[in-house]
N, C-alpha and C positions, 0 to 999 in steps of 0.2 A: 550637397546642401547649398544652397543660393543665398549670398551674402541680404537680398531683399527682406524685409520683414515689417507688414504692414503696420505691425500694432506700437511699431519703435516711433518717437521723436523726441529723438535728440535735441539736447541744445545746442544750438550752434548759431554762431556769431554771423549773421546775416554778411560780413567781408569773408568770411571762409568760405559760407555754401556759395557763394555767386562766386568765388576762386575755384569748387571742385565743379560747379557746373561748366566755368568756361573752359578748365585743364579737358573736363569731359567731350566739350562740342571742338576744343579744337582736335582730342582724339579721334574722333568721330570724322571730321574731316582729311582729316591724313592718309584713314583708313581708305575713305572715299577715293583722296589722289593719286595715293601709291598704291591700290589694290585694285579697289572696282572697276576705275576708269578705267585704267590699263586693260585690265581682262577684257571687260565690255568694249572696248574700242576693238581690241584684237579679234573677237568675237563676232563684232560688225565688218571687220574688211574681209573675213574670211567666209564667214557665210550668206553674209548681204543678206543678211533677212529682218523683214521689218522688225518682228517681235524684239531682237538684240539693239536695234535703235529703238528703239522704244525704255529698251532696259536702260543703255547709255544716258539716253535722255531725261531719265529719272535721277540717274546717281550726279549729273550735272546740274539738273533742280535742285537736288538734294545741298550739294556744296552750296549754290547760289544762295539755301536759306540760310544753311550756316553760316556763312558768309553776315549775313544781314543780321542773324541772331548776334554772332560775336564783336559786331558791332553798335549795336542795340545795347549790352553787356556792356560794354567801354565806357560807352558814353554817358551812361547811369540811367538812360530811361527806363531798363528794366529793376531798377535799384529796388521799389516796394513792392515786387515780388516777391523780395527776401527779408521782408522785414517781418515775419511771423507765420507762423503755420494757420492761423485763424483769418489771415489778411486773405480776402482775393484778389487775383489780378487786373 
């Protein structure tokens, strides 16, 4: 069963969910450093093939956004994102 459930919302204190979003994107990124890259790197020296640079190149996008997002987060611009479930961003 998957913790997901569309029809739930919670209340929650708009400094909590932007605390569980950013614990989640710097998750997210960790994964990126200490797993993908590594493999995807090893993966490009050893079979030099474009397709595995191309993968690389993605999971290094990928950090650069998080990177921007959890900085974004920081600084509070993305702050009324979390101020209601009826607010768009």
């Amino acid at each position: 069963m998957t913790l997901y459930d569309p029809t739930r919302h919670p209340d929650v204190a708009p400094e909590d969910a932007l605390m569980v979003v950013h614990r989640f994107i710097q998750r997210c990124d960790g994964w990126a450093e200490n797993q993908e890259i590594p493999k995807r790197l090893e993966r490009v020296r050893v079979t030099n093939d474009p397709k595995e640079a191309a993968s690389l190149h993605a999971w290094v996008a990928y950090r650069s956004f998080l990177a921007h997002t959890l900085q974004e987060l920081e600084s509070g611009k993305l702050d009324r994102w979390f101020v209601g479930p009826d607010d768009e961003p």
